[in-house]
VEXKOL-514481 format. One line per 2 residues: number of its first residue (from 1); their letters; for each residue x, y, z of C-alpha. Coordinates in nm, 3 decimals, decimal comma, always signed. Example, Ala and Ser with C-alpha at 12.3 -4.5 7.8 and 13.67 -1.06 7.14 Angstrom:
<nodes>
1 = as = +1,230:-0,450:+0,780; +1,367:-0,106:+0,714
</nodes>
This chain:
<nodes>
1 = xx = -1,822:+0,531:+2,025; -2,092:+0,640:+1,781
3 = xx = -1,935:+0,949:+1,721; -1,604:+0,827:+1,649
5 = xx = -1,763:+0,608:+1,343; -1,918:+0,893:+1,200
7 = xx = -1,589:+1,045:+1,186; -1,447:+0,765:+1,031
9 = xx = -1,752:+0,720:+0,813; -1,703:+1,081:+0,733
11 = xx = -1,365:+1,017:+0,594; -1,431:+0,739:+0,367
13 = xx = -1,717:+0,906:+0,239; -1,554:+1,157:+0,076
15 = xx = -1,255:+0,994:+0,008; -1,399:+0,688:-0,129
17 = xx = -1,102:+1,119:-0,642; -0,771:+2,410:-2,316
19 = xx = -0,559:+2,609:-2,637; -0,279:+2,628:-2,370
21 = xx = -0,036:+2,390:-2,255; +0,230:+2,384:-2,070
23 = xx = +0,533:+2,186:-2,121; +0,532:+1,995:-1,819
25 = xx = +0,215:+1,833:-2,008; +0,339:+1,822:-2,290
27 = xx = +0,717:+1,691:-2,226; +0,660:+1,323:-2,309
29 = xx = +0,477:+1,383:-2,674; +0,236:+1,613:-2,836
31 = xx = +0,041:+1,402:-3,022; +0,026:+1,039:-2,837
33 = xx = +0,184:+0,764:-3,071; +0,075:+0,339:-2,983
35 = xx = +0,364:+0,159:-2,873; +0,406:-0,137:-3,066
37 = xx = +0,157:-0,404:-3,005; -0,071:-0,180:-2,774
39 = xx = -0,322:-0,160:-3,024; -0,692:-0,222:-2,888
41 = xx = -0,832:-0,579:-2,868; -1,113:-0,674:-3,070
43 = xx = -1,423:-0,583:-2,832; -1,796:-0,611:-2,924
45 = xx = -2,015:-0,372:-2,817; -2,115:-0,334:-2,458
47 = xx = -1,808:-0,588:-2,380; -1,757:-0,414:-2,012
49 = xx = -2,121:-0,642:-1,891; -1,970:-0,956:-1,932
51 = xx = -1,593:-0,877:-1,789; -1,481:-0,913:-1,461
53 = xx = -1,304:-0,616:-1,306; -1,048:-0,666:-1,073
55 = xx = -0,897:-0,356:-0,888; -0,520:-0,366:-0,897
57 = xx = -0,351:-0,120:-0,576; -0,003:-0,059:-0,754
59 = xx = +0,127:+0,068:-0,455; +0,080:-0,258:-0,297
61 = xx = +0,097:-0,538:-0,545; +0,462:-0,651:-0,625
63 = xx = +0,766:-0,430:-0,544; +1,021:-0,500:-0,837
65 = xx = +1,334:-0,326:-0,707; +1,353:-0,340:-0,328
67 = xx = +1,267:+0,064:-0,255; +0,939:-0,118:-0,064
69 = xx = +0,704:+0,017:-0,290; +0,498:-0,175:-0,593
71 = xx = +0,547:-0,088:-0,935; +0,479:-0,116:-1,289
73 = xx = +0,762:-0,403:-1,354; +0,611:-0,614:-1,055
75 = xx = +0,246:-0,619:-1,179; +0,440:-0,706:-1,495
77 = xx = +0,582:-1,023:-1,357; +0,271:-1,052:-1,196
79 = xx = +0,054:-1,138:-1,511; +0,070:-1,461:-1,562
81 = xx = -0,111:-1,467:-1,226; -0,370:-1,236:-1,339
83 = xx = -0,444:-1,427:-1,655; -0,450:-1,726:-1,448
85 = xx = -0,746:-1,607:-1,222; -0,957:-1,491:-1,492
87 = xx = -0,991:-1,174:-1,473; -1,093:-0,969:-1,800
89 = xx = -0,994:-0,635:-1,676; -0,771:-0,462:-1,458
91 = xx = -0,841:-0,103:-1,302; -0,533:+0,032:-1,219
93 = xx = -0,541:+0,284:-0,932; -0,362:+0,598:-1,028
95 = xx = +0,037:+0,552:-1,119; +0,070:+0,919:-1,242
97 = xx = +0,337:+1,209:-1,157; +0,211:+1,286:-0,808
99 = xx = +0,381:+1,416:-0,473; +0,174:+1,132:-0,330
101 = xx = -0,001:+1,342:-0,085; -0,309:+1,090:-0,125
103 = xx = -0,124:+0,824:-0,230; -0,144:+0,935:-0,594
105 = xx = -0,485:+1,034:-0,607; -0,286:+1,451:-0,626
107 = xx = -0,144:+1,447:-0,966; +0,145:+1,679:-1,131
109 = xx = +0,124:+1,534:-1,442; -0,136:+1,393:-1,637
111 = xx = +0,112:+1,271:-1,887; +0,356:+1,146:-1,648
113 = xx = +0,406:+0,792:-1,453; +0,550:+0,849:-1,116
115 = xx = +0,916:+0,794:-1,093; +0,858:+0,505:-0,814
117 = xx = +0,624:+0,315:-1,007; +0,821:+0,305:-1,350
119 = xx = +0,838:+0,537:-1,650; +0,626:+0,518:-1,955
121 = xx = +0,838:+0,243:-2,103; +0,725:+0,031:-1,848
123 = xx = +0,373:+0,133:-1,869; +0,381:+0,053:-2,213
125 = xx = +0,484:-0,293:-2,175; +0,251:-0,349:-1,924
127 = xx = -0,014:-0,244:-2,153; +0,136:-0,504:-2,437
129 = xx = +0,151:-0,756:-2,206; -0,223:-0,731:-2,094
131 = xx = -0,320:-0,719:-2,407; -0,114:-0,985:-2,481
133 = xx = -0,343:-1,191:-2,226; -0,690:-1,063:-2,322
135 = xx = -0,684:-0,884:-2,055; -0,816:-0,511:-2,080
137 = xx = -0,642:-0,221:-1,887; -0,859:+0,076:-1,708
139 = xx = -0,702:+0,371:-1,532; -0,814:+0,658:-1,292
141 = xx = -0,925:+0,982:-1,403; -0,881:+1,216:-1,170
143 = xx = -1,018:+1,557:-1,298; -1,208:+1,722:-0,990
145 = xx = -0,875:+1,818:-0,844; -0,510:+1,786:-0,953
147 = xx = -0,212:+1,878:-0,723; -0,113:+2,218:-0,610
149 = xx = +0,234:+2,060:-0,753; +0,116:+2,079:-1,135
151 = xx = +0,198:+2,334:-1,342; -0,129:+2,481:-1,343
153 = xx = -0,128:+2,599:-1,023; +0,163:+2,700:-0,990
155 = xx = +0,137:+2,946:-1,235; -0,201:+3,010:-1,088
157 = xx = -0,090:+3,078:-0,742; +0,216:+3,326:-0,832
159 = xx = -0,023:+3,601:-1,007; -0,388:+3,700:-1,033
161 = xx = -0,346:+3,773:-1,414; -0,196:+3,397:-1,511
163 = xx = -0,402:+3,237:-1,808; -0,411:+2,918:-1,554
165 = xx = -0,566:+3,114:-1,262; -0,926:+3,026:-1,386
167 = xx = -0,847:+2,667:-1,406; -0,921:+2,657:-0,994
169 = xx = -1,135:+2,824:-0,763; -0,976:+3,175:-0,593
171 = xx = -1,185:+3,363:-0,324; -0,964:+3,717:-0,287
173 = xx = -0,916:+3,824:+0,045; -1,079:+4,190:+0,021
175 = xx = -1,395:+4,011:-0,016; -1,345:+3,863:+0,317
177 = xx = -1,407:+3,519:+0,427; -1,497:+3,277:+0,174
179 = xx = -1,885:+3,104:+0,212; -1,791:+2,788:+0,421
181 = xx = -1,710:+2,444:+0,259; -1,648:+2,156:+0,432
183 = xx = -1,351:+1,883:+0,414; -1,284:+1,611:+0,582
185 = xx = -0,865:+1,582:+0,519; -0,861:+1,905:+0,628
187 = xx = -0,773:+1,927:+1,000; -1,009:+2,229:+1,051
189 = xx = -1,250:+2,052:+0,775; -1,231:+2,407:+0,617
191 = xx = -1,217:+2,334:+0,229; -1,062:+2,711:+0,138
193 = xx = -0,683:+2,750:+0,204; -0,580:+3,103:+0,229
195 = xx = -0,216:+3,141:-0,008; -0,011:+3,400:+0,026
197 = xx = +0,166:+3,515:-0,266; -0,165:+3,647:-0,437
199 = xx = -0,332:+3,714:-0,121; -0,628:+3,465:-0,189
201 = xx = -0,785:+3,112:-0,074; -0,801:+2,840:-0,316
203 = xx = -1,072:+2,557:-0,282; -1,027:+2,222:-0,174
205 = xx = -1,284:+1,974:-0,112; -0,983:+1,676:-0,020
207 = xx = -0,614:+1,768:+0,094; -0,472:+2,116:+0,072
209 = xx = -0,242:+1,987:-0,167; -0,577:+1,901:-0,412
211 = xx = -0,718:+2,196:-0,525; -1,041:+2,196:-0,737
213 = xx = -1,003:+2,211:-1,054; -1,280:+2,493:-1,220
215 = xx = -1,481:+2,300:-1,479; -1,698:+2,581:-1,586
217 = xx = -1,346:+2,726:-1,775; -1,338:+2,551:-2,107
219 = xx = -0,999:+2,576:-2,157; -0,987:+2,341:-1,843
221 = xx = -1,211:+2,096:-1,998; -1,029:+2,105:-2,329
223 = xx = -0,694:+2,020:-2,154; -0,901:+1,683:-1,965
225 = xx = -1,033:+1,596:-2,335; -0,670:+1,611:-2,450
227 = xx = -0,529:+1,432:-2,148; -0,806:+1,131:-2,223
229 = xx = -0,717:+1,103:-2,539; -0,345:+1,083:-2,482
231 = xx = -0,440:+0,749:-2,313; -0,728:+0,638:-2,478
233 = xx = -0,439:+0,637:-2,832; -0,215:+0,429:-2,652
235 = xx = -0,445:+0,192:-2,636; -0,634:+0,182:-2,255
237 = xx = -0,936:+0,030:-2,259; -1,137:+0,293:-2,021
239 = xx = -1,138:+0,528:-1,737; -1,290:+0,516:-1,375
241 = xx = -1,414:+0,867:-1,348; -1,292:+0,958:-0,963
243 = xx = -1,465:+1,194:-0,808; -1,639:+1,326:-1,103
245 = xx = -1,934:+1,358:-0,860; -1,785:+1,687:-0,733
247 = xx = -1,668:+1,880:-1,038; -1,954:+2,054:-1,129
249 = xx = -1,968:+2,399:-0,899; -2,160:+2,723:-0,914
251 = xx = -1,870:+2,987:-0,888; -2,023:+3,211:-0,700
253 = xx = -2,048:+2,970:-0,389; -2,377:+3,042:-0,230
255 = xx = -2,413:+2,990:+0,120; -2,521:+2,592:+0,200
257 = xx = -2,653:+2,615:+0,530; -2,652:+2,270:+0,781
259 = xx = -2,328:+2,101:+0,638; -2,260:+1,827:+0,845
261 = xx = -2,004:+1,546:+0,857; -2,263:+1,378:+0,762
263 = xx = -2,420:+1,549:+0,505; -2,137:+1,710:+0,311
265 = xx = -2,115:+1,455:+0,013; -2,515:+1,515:-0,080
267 = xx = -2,452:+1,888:-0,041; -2,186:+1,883:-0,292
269 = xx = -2,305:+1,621:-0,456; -2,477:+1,653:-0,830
271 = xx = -2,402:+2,061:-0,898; -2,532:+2,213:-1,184
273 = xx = -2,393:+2,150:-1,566; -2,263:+1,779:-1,418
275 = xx = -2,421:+1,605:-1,704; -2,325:+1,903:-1,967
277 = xx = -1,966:+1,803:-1,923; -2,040:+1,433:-1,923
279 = xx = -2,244:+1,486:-2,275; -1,947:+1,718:-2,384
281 = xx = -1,689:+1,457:-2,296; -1,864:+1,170:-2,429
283 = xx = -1,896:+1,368:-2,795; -1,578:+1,475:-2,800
285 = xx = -1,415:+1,184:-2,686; -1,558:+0,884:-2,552
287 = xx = -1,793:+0,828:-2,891; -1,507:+0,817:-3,109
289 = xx = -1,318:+0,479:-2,843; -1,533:+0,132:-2,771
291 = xx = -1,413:+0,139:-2,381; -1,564:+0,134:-2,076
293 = xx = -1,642:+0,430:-1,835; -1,727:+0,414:-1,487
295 = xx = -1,916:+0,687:-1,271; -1,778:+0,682:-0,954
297 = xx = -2,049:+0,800:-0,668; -2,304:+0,819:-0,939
299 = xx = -2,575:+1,040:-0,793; -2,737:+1,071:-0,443
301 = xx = -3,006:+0,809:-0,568; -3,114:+0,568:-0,786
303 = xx = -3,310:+0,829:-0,966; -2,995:+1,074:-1,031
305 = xx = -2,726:+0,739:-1,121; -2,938:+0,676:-1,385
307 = xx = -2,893:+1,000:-1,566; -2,536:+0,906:-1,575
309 = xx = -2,578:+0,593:-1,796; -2,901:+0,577:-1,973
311 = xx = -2,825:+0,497:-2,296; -3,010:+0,763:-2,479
313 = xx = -2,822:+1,023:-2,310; -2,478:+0,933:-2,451
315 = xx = -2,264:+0,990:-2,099; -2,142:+0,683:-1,951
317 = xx = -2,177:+0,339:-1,926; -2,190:+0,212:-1,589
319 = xx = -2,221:+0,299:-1,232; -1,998:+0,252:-0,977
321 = xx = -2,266:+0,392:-0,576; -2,139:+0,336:-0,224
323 = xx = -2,460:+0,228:-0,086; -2,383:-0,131:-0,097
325 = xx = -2,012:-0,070:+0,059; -2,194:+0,184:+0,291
327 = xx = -2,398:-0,051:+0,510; -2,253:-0,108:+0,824
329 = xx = -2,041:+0,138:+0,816; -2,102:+0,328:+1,191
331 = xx = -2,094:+0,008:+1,376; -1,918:-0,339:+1,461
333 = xx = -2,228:-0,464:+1,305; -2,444:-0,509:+1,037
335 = xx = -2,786:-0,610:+0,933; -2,823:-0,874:+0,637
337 = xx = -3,159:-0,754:+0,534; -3,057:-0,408:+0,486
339 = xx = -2,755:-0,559:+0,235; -3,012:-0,738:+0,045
341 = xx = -3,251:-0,417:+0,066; -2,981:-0,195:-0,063
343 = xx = -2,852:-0,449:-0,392; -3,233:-0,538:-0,482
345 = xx = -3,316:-0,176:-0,488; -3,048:-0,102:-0,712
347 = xx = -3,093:-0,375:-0,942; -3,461:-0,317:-0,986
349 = xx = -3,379:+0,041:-1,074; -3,125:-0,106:-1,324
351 = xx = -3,344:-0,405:-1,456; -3,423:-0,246:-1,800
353 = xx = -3,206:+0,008:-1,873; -2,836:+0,119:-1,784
355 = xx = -2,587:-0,096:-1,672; -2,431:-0,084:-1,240
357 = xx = -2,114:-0,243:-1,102; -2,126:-0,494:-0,822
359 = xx = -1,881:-0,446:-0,558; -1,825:-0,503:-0,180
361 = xx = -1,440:-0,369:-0,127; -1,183:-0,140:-0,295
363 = xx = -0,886:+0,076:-0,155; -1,122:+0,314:+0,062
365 = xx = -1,283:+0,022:+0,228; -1,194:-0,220:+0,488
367 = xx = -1,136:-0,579:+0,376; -1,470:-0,717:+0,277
369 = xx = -1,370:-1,082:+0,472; -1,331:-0,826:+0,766
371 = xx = -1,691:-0,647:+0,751; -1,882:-0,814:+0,564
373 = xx = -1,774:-1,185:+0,663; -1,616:-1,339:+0,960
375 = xx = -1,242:-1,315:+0,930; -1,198:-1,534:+1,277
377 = xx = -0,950:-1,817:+1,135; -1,258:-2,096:+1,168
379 = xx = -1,474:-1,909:+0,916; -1,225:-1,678:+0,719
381 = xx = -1,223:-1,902:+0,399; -1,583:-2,012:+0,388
383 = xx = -1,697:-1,644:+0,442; -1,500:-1,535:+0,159
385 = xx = -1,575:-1,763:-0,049; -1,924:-1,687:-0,012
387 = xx = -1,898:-1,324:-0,084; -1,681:-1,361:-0,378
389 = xx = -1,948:-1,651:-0,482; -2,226:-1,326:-0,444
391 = xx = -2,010:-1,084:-0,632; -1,993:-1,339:-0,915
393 = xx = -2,347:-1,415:-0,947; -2,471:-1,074:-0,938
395 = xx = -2,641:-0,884:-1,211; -2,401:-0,621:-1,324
397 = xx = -1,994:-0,624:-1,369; -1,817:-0,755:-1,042
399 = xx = -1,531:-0,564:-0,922; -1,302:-0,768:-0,720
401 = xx = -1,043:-0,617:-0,499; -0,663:-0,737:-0,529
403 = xx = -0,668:-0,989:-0,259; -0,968:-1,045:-0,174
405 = xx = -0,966:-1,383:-0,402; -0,713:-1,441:-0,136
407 = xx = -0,936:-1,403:+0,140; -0,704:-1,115:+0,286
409 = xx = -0,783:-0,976:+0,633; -0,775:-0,602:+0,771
411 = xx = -0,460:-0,573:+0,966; -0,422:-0,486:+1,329
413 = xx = -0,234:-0,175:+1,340; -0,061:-0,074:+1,678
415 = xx = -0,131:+0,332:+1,707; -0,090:+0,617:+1,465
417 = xx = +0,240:+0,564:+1,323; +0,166:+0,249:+1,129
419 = xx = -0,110:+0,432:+0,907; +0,004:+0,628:+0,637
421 = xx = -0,334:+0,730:+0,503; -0,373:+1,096:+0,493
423 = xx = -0,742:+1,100:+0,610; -0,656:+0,886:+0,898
425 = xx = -0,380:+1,093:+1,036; -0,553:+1,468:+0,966
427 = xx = -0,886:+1,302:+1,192; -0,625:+1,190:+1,485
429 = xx = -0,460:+1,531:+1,500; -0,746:+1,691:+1,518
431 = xx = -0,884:+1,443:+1,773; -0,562:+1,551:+1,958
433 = xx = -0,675:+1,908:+1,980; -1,043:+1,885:+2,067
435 = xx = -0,897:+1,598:+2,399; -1,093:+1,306:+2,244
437 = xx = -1,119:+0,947:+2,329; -0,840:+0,783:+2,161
439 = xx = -0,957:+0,443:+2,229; -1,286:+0,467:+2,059
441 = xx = -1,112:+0,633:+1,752; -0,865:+0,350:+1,707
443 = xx = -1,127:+0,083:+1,740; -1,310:+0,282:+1,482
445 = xx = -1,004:+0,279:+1,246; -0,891:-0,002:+1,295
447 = xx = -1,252:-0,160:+1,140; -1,272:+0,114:+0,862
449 = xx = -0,960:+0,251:+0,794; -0,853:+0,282:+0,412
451 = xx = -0,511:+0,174:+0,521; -0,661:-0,223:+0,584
453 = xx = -0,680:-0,288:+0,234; -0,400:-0,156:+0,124
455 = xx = -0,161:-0,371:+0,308; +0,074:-0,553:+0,032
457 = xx = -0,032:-0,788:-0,125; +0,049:-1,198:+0,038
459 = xx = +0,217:-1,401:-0,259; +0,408:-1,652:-0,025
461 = xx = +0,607:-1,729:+0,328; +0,904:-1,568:+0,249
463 = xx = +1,007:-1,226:+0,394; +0,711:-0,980:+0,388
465 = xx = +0,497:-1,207:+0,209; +0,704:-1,194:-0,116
467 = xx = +0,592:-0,855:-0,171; +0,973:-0,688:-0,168
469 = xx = +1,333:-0,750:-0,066; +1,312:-0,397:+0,104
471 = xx = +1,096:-0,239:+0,373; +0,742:-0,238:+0,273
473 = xx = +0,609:+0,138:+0,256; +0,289:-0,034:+0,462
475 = xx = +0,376:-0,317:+0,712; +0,240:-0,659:+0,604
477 = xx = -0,034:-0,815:+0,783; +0,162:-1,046:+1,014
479 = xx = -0,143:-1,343:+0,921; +0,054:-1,368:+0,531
481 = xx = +0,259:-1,695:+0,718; -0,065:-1,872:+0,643
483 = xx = -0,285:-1,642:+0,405; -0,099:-1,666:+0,044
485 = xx = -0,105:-1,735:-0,283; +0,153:-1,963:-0,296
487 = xx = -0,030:-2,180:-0,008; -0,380:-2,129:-0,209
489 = xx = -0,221:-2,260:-0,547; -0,192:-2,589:-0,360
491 = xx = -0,470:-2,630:-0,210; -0,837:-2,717:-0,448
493 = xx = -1,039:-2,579:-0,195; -0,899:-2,245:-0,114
495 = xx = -1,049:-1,939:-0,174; -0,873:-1,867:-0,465
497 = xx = -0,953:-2,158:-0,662; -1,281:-2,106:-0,552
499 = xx = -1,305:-1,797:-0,731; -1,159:-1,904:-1,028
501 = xx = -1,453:-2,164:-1,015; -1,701:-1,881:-0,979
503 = xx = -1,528:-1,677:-1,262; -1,540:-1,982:-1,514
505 = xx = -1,915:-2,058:-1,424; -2,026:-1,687:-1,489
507 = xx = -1,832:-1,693:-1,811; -1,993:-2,031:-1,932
509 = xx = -2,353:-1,921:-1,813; -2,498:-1,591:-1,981
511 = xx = -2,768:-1,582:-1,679; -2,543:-1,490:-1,434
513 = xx = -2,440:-1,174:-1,649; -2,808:-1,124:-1,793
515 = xx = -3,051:-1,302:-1,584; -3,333:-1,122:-1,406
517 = xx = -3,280:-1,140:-1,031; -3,552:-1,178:-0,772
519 = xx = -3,505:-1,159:-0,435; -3,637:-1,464:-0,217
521 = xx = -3,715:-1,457:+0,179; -3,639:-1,074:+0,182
523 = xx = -3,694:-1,076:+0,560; -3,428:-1,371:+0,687
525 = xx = -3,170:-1,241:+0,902; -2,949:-1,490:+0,791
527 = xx = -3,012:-1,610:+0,411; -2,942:-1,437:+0,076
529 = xx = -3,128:-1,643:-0,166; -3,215:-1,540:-0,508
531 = xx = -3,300:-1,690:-0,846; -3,155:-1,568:-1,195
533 = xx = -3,368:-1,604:-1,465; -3,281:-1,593:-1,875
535 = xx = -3,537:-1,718:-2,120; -3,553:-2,119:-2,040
537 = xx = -3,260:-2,114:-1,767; -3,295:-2,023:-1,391
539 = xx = -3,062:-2,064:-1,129; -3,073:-2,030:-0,735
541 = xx = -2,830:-1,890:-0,523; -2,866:-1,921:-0,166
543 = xx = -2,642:-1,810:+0,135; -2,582:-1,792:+0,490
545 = xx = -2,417:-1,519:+0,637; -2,413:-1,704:+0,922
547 = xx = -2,126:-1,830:+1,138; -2,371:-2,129:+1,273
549 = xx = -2,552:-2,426:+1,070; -2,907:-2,291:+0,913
551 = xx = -3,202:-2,483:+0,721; -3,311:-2,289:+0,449
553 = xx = -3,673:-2,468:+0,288; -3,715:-2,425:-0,103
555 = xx = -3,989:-2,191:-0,182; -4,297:-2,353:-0,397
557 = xx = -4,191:-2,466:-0,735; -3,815:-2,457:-0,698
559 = xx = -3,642:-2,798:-0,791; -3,329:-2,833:-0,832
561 = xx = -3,192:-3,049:-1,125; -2,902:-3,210:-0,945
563 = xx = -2,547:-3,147:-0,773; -2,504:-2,748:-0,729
565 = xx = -2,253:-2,576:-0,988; -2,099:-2,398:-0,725
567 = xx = -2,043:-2,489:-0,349; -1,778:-2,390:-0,143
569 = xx = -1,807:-2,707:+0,090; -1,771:-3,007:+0,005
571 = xx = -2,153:-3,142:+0,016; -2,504:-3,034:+0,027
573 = xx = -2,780:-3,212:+0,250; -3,087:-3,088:-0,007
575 = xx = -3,422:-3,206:+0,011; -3,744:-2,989:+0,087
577 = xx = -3,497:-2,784:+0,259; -3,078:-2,676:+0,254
579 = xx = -2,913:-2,784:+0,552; -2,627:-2,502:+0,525
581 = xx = -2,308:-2,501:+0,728; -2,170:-2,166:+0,823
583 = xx = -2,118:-1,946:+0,573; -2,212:-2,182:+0,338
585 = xx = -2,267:-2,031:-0,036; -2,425:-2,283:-0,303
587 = xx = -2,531:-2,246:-0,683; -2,862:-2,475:-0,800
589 = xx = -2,977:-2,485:-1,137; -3,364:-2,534:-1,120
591 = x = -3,607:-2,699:-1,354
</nodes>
């Protein structure tokens, strides 16, 4: 069983990202104009610490025109909703030209919106209407690879001589076989793809159909700096740098000996002239734009995130690890003290300097309610309630995954053919040729596959949970006849108006975005209790992730000064000690 986690593991690891043009880039405009009333809100500086993020899945949000796919006119009649949660941000997972060989994360065209999501008219007035609503848009940037569809390497591919062959890595043939890399959505996990037509292998550390882009051309770089800009002038309030982890490569590919499925990320991790191209990008672009950027994988440590967003080193603002989303990710199991090990460390390293994002779920993860909570019907709501409640009370910027203030579930999944993540089906076919055991690799993917939270999203009761007329591209987790919006609009205590509760109170109390945090009872199996602090104001936070009753005592010199701001059960027996039902999440202000 182990072994089949690791492989899973493996997957989401990795998975969880010029003076010439050519016209494909260039076919919408040259020089990007604003659409009418796209111009940038009024921000203040450092704005992105006191938003809320929430990660919109386009693919899966609100199908408009019955092809069973989400698009940009759904999430348009969608915002109202959006607004209504209070949300200050949206990421917005990639809707460029792609093939959708990762599900758009391979794009053809930087400057292009992929015909089943919309077309830039739509884009546009999704961008107006945000903006309309306060609320700020961010989008993908997805520069370590692009898709073997783009022009680029196209031209690349058909000669050794075209000016876009240095904008990948090419390993000719006559020098033999290229120094091994490894890749997990490769079936033989060989990242180098031998092509034909020029008699060479290209690099790929995702699908064959992602090649690496080179980043030590600077006509490469140039054309990224022109592509960020194109968006940045329409009026996008940031970018979530995907991948960016990988881009920097020494070209000469010395040997890396002992890469592992469970090493490769840290091998590749970090490689030399990273933070060159981050200072170059952040001069050239970034400085002259107040948005927010967002490091994706920052680092292998604590140590190496922070060189991404110190302030004095002008790269980016915030982080964005895996370490918190990583625990408990080999096992049906986790350990509460290592969750609370993993945030405090990262906080303390953040306390006076730099700025991280708080997160427990996005669209390579499982449902959080799933892993993290208990998603059995008796203790769904409370236990997502209580990790939206720690997500909101965090130091840092939350990032909130589209459903998740629903309480949304990972969906049971039959065999095979009902995933359509790439990653998934390259690790079953080659489980398929080395005879493994298929039973431990579906119970494996069906806790961790990517594909769980990317299920559409569950407005109401109708037909495939309101999400289209047609058939969904991803079935529908069957549990949407009683998980919805519609459903949670009606009821006070649902999960969703319980996160709109713990939205409001962070946005009405700076010490939940500012406070120092200390860590209390470090060693409990089964409480996560810890104070905020800002100048005369303290708060406590305490909570059981536990699906049976626990008494928690107050440390020394913590009094509460009345009813709890935030509780997601109806009472609170408090004297020298909380008598906390399962999964029971409560906010105190102290004396």
């Amino acid at each position: 069983m182990k072994k089949f986690y690791a492989v899973i593991s493996g997957i989401l690891a990795l998975a969880t990202g010029c003076n010439q043009t050519t016209k494909t880039e260039n076919a919408t405009t040259t020089a990007a104009t604003k659409p009418a009333g796209s111009a940038m809100l009024d921000k203040k500086a450092d704005w992105w610490k006191e938003t809320v993020v929430y990660q919109l899945y386009p693919r899966s949000f609100q199908d408009s025109n019955g092809d069973g796919v989400g698009d940009l006119k759904g999430i348009i009649s969608r915002l109202d909703y959006l607004k209504s949660i209070g949300v200050g941000t949206v990421w917005l997972n990639p809707i460029y030209a792609s093939p959708n060989d990762d599900n758009g994360y391979d794009i053809s065209d930087y400057r292009q919106i992929m015909p089943e999501f919309g077309t830039m008219a739509d884009f546009d007035a999704l961008l107006q209407g945000m903006h309309a609503r306060s609320i700020k848009l961010v989008m993908d940037l997805v520069v370590n690879h692009s898709s073997d569809e783009h022009a680029w390497f196209k031209s690349a591919r058909a000669s050794r001589t075209s000016p876009y062959r240095d904008y990948y890595y090419w390993w000719p043939a006559e020098k033999g076989t290229p120094p091994a890399r490894f890749s997990t959505f490769d079936v033989k996990h060989d990242a180098w793809q031998y092509d034909a037509p020029t008699k060479s292998y290209y690099l790929h550390y995702f699908s064959k159909k992602q090649p690496d882009l080179n980043w030590n051309n600077p006509k490469l770089r140039q054309e990224v700096h022109r592509v960020m800009r194109f968006w940045l002038d329409k009026g996008i309030d940031g970018f979530r740098m995907d991948a960016f982890q990988f881009v920097a490569k020494d070209p000469s590919f010395p040997a890396i000996p002992g890469v592992t499925q469970a090493t490769f990320t840290n091998a590749y991790n970090h490689g030399p002239r990273l933070h060159d191209y981050l200072q170059e990008i952040n001069r050239e672009v970034l400085s002259h734009y107040n948005v927010m950027t967002v490091a994706e994988g920052a680092g292998r440590n604590v140590t190496e995130a922070m060189l991404f967003v110190d302030p004095a080193r002008k790269e980016l603002d915030m982080t964005y690890t895996f370490d918190g989303t990583g625990v408990g990710s080999d096992a049906d199991t986790y350990k509460l003290t290592d969750l609370k090990r993993v945030f405090t460390r990262w906080d303390s390293a953040f306390a006076q300097k730099g700025w991280q994002a708080i997160d427990l779920g996005n669209h390579d993860q499982p449902r959080m309610v799933s892993k993290f909570g208990d998603d059995r019907p008796a203790f769904r709501a409370a236990s997502a309630k209580l990790l939206n409640t720690f997500l909101l009370t965090m130091r840092g910027t939350p990032y909130c995954y589209n459903g998740d203030e629903l309480g949304m579930t990972n969906s049971q999944f039959k065999g095979i053919a009902d995933y359509r993540d790439l990653a998934a089906r390259n690790a079953y076919a080659l489980l398929k040729q080395q005879g493994g055991d298929e039973g431990a690799f579906f119970h494996s993917l069906q806790r961790f596959s990517r594909d769980n939270s990317r299920t559409p999203f569950q407005w109401n009761t109708t037909a495939n949970a309101g999400f289209t007329t047609g058939t969904p591209w991803l079935k529908v987790n069957p549990n949407y006849a009683t998980i919805n919006q519609a459903a949670e609009e009606k009821d006070p205590r649902s999960v969703l108006n319980h996160f709109r509760q713990a939205i409001a109170l962070r946005k009405d109390h700076a010490v939940l975005v500012y406070g120092q945090y200390q860590l209390l009872d470090a060693d409990n199996p089964d409480i996560y209790a810890y104070t905020r602090t800002q100048d005369a104001e303290k708060v406590l936070v305490v909570l059981n992730f536990s699906s049976a009753p626990r008494t928690w005592r107050l440390p020394t010199g913590l009094k509460p000064t009345g009813e709890p701001w935030l509780n997601n059960y109806p009472t609170l027996k408090m004297d020298a000690a909380l008598a906390l039902q399962p999964w029971q999440a409560v906010v105190i202000k102290l004396q």
